[in-house]
mmCIF entry with sequence, helices, sheets and N, C-alpha, C, O atoms, coordinates in Angstrom:
data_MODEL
# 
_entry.id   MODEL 
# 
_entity.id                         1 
_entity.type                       polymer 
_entity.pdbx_number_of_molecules   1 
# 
_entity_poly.entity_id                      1 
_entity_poly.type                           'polypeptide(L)' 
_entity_poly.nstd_linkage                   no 
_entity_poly.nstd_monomer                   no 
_entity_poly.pdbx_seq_one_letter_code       
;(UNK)(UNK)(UNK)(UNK)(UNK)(UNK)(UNK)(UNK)(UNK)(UNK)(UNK)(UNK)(UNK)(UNK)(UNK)(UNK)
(UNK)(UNK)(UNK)(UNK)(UNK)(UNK)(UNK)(UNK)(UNK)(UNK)(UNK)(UNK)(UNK)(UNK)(UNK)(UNK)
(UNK)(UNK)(UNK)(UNK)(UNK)(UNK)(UNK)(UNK)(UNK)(UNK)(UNK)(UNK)(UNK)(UNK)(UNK)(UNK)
(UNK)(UNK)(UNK)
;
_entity_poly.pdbx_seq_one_letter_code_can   XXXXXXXXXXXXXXXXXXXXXXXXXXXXXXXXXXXXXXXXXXXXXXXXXXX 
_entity_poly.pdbx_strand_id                 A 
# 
loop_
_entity_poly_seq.entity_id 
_entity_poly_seq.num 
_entity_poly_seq.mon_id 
_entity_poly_seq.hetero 
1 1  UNK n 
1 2  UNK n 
1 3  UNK n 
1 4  UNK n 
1 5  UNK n 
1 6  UNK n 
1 7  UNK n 
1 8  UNK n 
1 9  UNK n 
1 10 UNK n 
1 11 UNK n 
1 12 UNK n 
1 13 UNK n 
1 14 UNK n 
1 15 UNK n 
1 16 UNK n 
1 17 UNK n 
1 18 UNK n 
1 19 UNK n 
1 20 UNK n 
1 21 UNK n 
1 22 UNK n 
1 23 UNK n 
1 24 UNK n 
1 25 UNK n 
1 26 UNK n 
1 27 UNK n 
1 28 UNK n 
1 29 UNK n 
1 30 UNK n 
1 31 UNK n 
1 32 UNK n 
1 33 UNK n 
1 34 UNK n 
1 35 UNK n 
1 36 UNK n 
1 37 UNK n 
1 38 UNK n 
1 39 UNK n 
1 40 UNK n 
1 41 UNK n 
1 42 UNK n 
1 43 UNK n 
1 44 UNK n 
1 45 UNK n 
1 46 UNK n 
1 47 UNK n 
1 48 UNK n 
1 49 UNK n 
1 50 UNK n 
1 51 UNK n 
# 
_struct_asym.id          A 
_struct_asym.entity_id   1 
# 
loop_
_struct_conf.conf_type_id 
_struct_conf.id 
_struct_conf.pdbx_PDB_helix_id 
_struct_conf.beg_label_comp_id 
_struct_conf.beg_label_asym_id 
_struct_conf.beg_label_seq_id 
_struct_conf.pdbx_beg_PDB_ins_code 
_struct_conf.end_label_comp_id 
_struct_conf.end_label_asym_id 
_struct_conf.end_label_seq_id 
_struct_conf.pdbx_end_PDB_ins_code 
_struct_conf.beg_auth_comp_id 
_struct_conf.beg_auth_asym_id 
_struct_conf.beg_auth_seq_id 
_struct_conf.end_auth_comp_id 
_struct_conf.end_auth_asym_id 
_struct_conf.end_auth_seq_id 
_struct_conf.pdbx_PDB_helix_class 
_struct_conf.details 
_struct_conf.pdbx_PDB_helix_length 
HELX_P HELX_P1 AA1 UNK A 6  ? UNK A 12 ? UNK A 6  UNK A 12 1 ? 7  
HELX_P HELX_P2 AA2 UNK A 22 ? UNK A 36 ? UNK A 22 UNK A 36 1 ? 15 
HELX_P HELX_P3 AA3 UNK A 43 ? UNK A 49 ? UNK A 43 UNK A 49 1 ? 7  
# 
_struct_conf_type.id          HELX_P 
_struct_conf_type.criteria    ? 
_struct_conf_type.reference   ? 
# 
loop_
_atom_site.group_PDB 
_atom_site.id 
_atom_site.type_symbol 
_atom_site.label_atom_id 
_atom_site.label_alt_id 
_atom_site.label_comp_id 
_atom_site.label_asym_id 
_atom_site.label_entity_id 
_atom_site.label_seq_id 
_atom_site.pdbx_PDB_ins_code 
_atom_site.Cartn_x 
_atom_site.Cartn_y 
_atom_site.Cartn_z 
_atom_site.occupancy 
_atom_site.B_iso_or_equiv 
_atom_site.pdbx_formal_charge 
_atom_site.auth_seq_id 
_atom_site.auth_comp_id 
_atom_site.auth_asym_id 
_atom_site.auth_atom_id 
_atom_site.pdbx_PDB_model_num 
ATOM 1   N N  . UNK A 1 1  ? 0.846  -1.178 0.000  1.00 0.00 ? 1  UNK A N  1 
ATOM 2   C CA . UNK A 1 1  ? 0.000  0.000  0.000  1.00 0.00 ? 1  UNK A CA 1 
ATOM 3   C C  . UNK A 1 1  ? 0.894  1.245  0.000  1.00 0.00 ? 1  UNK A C  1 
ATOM 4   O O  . UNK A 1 1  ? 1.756  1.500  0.841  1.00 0.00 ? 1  UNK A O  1 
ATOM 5   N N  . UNK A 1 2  ? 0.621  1.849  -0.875 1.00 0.00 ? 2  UNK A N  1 
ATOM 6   C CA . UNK A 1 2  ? 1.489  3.299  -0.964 1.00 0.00 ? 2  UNK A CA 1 
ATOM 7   C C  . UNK A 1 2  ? 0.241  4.635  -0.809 1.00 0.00 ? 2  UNK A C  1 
ATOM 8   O O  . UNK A 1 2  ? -0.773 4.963  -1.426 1.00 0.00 ? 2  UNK A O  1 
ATOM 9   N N  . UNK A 1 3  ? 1.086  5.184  0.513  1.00 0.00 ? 3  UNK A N  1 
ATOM 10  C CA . UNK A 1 3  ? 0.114  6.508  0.445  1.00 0.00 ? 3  UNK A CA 1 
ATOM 11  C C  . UNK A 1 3  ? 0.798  7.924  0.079  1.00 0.00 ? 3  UNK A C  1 
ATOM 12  O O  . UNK A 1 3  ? 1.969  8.299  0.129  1.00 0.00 ? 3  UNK A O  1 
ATOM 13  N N  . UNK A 1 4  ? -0.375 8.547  -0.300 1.00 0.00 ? 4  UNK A N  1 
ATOM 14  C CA . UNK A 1 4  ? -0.125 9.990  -0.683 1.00 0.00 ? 4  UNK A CA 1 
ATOM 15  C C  . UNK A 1 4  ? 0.992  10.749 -0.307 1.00 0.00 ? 4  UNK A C  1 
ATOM 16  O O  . UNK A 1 4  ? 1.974  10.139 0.114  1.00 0.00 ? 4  UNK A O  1 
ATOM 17  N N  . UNK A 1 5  ? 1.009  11.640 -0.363 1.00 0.00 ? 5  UNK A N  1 
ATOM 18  C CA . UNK A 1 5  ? 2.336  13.027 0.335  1.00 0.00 ? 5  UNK A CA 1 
ATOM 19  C C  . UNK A 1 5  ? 0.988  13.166 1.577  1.00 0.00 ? 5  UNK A C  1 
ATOM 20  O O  . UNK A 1 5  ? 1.026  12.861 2.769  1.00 0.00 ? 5  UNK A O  1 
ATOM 21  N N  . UNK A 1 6  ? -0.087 13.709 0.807  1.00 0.00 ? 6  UNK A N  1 
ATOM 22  C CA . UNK A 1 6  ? -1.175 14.294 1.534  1.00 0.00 ? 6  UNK A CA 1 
ATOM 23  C C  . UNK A 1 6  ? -1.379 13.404 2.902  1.00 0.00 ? 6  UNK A C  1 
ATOM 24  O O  . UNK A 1 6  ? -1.201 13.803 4.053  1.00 0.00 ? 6  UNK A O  1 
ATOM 25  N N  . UNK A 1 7  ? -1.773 12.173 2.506  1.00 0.00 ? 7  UNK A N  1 
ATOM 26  C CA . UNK A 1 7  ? -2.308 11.004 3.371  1.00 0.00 ? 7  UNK A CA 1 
ATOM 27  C C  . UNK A 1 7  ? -0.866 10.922 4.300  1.00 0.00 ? 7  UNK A C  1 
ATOM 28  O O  . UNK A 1 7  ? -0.997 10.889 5.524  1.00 0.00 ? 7  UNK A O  1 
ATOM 29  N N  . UNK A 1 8  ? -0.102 10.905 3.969  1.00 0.00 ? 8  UNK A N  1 
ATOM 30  C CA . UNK A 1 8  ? 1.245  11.052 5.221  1.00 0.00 ? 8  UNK A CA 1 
ATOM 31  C C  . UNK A 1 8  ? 1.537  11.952 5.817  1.00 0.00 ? 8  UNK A C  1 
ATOM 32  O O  . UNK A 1 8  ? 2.235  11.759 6.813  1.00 0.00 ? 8  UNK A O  1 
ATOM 33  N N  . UNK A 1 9  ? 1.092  13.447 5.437  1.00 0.00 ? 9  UNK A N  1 
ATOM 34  C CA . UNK A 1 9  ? 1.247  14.811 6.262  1.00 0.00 ? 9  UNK A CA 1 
ATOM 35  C C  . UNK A 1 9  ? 0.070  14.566 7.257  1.00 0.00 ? 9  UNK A C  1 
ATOM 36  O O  . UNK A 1 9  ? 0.408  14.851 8.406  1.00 0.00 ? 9  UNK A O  1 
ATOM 37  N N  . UNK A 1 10 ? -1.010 14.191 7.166  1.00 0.00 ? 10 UNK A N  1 
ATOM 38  C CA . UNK A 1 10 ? -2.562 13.667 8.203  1.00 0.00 ? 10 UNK A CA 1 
ATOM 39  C C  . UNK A 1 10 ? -1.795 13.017 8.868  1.00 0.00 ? 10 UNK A C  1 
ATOM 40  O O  . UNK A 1 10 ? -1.429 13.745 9.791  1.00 0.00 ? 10 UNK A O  1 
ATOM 41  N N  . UNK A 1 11 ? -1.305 12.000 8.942  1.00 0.00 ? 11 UNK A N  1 
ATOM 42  C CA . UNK A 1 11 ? -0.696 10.639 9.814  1.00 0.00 ? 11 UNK A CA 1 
ATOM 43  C C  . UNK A 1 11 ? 0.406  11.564 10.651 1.00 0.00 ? 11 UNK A C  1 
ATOM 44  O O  . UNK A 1 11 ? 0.484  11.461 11.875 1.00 0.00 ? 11 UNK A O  1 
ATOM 45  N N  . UNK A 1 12 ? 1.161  12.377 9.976  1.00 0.00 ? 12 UNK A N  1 
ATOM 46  C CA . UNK A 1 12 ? 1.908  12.669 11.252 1.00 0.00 ? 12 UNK A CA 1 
ATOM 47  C C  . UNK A 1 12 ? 1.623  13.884 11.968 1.00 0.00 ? 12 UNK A C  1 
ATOM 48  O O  . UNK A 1 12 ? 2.275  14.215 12.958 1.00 0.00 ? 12 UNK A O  1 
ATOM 49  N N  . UNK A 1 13 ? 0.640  14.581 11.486 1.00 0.00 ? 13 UNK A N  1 
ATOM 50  C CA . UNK A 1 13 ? -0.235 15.504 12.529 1.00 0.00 ? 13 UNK A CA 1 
ATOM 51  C C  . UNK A 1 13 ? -1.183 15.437 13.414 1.00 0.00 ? 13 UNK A C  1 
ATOM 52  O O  . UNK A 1 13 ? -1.714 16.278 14.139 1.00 0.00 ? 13 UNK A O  1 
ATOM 53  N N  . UNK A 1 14 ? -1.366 13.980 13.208 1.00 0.00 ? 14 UNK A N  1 
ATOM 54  C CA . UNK A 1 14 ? -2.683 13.148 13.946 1.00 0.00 ? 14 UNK A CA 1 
ATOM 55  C C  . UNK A 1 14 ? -2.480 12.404 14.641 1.00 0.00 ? 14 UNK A C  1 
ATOM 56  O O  . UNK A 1 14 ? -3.277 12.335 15.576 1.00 0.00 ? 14 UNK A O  1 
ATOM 57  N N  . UNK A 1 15 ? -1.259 11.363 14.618 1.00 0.00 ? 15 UNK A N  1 
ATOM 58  C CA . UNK A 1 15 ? -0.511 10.081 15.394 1.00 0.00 ? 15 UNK A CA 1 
ATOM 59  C C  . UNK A 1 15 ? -0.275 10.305 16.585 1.00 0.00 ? 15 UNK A C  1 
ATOM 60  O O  . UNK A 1 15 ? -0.378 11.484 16.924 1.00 0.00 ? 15 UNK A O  1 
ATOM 61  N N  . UNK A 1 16 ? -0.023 9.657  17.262 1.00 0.00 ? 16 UNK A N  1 
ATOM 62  C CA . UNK A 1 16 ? 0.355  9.661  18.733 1.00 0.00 ? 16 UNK A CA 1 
ATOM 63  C C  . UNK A 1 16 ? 0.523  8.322  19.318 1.00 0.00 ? 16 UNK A C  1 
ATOM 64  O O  . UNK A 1 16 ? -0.171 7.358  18.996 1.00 0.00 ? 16 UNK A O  1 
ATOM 65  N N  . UNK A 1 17 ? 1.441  8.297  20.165 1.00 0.00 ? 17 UNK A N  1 
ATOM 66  C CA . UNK A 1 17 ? 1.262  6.900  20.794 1.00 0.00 ? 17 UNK A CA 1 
ATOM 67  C C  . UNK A 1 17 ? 1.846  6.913  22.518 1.00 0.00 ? 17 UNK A C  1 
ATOM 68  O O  . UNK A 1 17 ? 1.066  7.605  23.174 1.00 0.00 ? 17 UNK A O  1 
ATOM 69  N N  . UNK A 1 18 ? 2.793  6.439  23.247 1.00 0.00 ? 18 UNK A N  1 
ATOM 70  C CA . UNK A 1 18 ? 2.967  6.281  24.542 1.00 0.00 ? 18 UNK A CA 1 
ATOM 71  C C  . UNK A 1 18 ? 4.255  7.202  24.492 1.00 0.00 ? 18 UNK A C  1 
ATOM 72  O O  . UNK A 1 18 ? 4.250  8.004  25.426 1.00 0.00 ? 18 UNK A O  1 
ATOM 73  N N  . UNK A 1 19 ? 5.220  7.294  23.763 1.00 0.00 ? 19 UNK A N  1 
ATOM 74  C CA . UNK A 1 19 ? 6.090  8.159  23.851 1.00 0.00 ? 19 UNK A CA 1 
ATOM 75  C C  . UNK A 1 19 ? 6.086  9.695  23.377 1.00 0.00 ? 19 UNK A C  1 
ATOM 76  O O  . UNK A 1 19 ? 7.046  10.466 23.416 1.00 0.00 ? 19 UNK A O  1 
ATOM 77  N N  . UNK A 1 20 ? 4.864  9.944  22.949 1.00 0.00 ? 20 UNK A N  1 
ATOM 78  C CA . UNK A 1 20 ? 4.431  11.370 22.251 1.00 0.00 ? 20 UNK A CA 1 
ATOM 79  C C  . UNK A 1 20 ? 3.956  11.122 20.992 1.00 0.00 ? 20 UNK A C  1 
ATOM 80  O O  . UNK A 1 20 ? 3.643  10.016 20.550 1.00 0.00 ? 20 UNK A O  1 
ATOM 81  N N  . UNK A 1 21 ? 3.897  12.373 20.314 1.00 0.00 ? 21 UNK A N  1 
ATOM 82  C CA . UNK A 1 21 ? 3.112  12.489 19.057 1.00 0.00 ? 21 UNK A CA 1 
ATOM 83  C C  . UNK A 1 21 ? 4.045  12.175 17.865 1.00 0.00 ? 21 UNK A C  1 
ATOM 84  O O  . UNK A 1 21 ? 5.248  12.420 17.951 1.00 0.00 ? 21 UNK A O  1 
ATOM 85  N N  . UNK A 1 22 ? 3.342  11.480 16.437 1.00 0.00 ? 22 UNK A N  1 
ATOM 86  C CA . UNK A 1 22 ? 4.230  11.463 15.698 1.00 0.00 ? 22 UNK A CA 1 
ATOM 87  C C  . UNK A 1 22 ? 4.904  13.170 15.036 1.00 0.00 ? 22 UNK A C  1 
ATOM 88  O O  . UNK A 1 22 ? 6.037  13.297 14.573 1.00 0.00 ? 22 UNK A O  1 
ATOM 89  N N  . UNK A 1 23 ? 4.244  13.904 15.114 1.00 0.00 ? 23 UNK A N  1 
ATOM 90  C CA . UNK A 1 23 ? 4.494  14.977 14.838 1.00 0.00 ? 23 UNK A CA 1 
ATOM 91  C C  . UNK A 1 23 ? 5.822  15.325 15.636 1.00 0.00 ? 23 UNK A C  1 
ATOM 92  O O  . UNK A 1 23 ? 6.603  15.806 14.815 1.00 0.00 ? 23 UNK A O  1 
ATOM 93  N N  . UNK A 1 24 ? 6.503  15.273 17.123 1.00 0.00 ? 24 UNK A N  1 
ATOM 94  C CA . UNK A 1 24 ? 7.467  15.652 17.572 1.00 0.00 ? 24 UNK A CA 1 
ATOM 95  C C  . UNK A 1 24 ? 8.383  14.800 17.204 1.00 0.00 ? 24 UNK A C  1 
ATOM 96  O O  . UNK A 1 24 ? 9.426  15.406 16.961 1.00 0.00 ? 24 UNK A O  1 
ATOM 97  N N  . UNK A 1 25 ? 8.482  13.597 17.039 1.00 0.00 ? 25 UNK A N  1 
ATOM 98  C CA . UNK A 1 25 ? 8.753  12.478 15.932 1.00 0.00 ? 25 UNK A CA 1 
ATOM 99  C C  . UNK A 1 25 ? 9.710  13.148 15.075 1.00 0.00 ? 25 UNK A C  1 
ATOM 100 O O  . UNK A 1 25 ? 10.940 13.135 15.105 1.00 0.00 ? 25 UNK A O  1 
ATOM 101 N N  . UNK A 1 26 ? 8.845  13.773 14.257 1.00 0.00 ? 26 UNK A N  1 
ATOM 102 C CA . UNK A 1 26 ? 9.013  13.722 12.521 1.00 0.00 ? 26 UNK A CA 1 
ATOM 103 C C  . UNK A 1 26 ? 9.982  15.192 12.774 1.00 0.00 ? 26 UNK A C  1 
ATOM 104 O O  . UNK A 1 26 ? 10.906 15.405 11.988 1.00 0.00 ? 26 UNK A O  1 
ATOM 105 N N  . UNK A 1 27 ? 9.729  16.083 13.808 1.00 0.00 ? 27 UNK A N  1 
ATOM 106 C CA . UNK A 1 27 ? 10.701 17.033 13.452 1.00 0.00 ? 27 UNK A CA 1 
ATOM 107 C C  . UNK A 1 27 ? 11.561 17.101 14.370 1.00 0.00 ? 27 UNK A C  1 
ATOM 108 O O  . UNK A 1 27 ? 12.095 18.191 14.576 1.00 0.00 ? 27 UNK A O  1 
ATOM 109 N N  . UNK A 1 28 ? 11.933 15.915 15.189 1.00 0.00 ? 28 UNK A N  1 
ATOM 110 C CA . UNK A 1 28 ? 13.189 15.960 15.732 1.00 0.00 ? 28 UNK A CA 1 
ATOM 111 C C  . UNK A 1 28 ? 13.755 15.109 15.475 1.00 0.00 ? 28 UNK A C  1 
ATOM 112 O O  . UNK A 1 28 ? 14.612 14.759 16.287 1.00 0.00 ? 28 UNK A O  1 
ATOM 113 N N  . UNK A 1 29 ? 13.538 14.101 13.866 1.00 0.00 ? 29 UNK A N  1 
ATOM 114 C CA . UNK A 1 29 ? 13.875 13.335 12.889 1.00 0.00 ? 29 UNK A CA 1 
ATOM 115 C C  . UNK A 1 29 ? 14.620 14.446 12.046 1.00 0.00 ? 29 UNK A C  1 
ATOM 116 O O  . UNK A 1 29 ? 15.833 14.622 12.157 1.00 0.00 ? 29 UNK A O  1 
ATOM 117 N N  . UNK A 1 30 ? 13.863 15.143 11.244 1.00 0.00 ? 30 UNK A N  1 
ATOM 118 C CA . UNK A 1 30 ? 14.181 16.341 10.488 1.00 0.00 ? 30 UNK A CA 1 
ATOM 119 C C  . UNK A 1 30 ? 15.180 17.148 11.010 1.00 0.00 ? 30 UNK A C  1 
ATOM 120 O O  . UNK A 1 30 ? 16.154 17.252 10.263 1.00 0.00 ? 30 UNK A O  1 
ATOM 121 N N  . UNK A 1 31 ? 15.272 18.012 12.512 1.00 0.00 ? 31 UNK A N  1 
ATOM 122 C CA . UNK A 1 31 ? 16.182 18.805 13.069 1.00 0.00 ? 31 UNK A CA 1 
ATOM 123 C C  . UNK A 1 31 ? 17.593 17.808 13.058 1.00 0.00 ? 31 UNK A C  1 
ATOM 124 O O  . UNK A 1 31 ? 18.633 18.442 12.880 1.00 0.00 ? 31 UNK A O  1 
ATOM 125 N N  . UNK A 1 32 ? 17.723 16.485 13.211 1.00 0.00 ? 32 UNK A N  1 
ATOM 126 C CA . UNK A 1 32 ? 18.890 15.597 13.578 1.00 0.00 ? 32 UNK A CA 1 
ATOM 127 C C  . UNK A 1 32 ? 19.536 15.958 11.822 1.00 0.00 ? 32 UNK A C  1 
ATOM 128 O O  . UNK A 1 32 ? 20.593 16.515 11.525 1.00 0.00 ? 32 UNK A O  1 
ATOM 129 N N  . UNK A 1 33 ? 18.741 15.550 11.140 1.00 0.00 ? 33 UNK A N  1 
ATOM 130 C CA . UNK A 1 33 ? 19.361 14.971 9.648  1.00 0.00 ? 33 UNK A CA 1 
ATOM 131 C C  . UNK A 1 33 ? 19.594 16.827 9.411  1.00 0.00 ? 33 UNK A C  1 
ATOM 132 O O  . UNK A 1 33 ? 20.604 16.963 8.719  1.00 0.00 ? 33 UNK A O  1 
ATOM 133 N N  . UNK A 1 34 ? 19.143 17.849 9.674  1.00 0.00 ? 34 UNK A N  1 
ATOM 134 C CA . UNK A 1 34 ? 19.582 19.311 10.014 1.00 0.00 ? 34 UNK A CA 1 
ATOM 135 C C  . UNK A 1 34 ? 20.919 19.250 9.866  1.00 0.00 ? 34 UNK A C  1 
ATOM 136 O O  . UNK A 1 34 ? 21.795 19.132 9.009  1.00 0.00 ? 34 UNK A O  1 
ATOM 137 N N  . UNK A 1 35 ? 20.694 19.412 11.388 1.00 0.00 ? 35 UNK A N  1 
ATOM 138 C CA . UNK A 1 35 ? 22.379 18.687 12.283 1.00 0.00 ? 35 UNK A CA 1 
ATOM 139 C C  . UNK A 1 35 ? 23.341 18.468 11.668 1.00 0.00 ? 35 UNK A C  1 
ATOM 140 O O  . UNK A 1 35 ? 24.292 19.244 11.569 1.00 0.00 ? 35 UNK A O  1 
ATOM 141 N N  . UNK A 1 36 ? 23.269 17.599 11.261 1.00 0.00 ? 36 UNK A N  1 
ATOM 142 C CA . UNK A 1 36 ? 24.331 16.357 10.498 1.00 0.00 ? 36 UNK A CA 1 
ATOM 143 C C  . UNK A 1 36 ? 24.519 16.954 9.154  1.00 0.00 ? 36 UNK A C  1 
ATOM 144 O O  . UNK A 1 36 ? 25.690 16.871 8.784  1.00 0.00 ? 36 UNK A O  1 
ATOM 145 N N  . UNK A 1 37 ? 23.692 17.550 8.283  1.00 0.00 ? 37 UNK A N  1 
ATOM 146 C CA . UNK A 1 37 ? 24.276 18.437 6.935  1.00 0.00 ? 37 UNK A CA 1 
ATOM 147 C C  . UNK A 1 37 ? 23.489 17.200 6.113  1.00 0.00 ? 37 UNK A C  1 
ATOM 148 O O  . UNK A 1 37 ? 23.859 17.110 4.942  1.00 0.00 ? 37 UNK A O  1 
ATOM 149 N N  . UNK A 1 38 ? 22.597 16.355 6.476  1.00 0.00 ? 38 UNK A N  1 
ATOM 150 C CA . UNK A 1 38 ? 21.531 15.710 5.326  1.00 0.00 ? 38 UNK A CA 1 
ATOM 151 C C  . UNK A 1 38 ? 20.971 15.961 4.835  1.00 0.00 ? 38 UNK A C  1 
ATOM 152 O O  . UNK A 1 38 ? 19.959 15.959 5.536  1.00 0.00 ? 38 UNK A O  1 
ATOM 153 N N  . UNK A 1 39 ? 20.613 16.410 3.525  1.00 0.00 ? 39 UNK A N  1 
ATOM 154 C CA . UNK A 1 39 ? 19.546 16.509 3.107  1.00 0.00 ? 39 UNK A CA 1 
ATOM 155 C C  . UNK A 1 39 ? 18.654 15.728 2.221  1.00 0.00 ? 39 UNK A C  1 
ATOM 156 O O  . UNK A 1 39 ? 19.169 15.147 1.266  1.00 0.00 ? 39 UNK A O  1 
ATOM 157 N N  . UNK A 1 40 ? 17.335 15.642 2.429  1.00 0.00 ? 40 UNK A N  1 
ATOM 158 C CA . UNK A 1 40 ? 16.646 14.509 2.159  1.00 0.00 ? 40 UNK A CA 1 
ATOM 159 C C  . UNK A 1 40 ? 15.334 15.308 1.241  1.00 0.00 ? 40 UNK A C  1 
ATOM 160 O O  . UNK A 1 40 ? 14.637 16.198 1.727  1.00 0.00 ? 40 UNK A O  1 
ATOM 161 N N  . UNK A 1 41 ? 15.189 14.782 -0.142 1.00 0.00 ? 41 UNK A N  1 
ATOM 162 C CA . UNK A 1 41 ? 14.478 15.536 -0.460 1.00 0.00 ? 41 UNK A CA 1 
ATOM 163 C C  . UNK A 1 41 ? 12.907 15.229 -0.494 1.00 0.00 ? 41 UNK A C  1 
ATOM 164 O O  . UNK A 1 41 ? 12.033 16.020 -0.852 1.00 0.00 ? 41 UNK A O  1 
ATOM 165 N N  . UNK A 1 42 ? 12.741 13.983 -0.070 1.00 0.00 ? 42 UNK A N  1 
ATOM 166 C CA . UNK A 1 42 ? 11.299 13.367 0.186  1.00 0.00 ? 42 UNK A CA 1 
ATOM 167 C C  . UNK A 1 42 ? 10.847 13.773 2.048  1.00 0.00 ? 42 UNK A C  1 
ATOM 168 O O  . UNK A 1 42 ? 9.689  13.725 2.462  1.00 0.00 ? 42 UNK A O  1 
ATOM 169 N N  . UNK A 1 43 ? 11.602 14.007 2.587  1.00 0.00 ? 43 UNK A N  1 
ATOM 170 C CA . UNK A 1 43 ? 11.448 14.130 4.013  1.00 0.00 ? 43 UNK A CA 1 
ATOM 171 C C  . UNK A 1 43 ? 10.944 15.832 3.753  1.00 0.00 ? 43 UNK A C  1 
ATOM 172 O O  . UNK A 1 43 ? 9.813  16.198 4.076  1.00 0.00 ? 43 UNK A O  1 
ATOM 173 N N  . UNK A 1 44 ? 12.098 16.904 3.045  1.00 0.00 ? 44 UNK A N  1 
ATOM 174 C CA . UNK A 1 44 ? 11.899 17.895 2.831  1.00 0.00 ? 44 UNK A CA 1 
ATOM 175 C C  . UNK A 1 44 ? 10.348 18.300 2.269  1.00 0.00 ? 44 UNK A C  1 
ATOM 176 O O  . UNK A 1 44 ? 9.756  19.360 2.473  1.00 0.00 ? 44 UNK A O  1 
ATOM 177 N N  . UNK A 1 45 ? 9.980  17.374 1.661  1.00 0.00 ? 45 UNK A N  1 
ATOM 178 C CA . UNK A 1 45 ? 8.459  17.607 1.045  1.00 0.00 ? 45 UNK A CA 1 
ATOM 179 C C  . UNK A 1 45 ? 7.344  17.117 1.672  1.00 0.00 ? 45 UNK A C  1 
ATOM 180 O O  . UNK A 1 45 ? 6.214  17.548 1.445  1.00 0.00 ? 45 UNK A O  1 
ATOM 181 N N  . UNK A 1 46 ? 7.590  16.261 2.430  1.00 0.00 ? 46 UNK A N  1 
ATOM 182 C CA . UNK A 1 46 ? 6.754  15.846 3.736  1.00 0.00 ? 46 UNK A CA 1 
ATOM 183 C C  . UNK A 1 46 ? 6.861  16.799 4.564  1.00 0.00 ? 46 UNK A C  1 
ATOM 184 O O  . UNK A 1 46 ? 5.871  16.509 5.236  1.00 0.00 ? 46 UNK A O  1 
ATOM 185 N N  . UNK A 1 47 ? 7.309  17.790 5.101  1.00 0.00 ? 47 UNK A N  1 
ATOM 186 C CA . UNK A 1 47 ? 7.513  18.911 6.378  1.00 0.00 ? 47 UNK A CA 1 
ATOM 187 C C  . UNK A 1 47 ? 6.884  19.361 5.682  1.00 0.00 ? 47 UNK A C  1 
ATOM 188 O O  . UNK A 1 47 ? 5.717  19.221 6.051  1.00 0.00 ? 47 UNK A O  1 
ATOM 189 N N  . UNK A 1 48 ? 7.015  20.237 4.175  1.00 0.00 ? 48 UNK A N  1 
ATOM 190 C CA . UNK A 1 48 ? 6.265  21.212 3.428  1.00 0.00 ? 48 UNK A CA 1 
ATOM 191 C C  . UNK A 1 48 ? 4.719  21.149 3.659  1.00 0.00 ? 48 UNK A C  1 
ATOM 192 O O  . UNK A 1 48 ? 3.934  22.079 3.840  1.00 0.00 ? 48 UNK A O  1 
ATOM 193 N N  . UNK A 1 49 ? 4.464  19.628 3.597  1.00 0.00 ? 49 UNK A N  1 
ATOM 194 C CA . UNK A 1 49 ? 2.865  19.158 3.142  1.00 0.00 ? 49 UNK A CA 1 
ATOM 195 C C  . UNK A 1 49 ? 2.606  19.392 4.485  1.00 0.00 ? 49 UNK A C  1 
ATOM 196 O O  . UNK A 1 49 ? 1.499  19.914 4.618  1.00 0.00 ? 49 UNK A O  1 
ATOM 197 N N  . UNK A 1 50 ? 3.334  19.167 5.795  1.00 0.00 ? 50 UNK A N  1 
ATOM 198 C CA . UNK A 1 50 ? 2.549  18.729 6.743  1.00 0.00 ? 50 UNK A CA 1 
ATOM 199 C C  . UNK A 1 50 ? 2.342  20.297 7.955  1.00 0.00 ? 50 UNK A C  1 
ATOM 200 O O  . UNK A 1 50 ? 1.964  20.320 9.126  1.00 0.00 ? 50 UNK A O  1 
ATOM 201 N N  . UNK A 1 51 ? 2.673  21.160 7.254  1.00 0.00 ? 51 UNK A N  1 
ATOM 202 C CA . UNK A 1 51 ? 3.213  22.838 7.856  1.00 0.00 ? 51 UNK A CA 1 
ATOM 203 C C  . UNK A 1 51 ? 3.952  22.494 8.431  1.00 0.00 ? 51 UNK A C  1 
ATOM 204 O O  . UNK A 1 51 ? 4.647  23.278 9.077  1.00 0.00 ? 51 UNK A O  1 
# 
């Protein structure tokens, strides 16, 4: 099953589980690969979609 850009920006503004939200997740995923001088250009377009 392959989902959207769209359908994956919902999932990580909406998720949550016992250790926090996927949303704090996804941008202290993003701030690390920052960090480090990665750049990722599918991750980059997922932040875009997801504000």
């Amino acid at each position: 099953m392959t989902l959207s850009l769209h359908e994956m920006a919902r999932m990580i503004n909406t998720g949550a589980g016992s250790l926090g939200t996927c949303r704090e997740y996804f941008d202290a995923t993003t701030q690390k690969l920052e960090m480090l001088g990665i750049r990722d250009a599918g991750m980059e377009r997922l932040r875009f979609a997801a504000g």
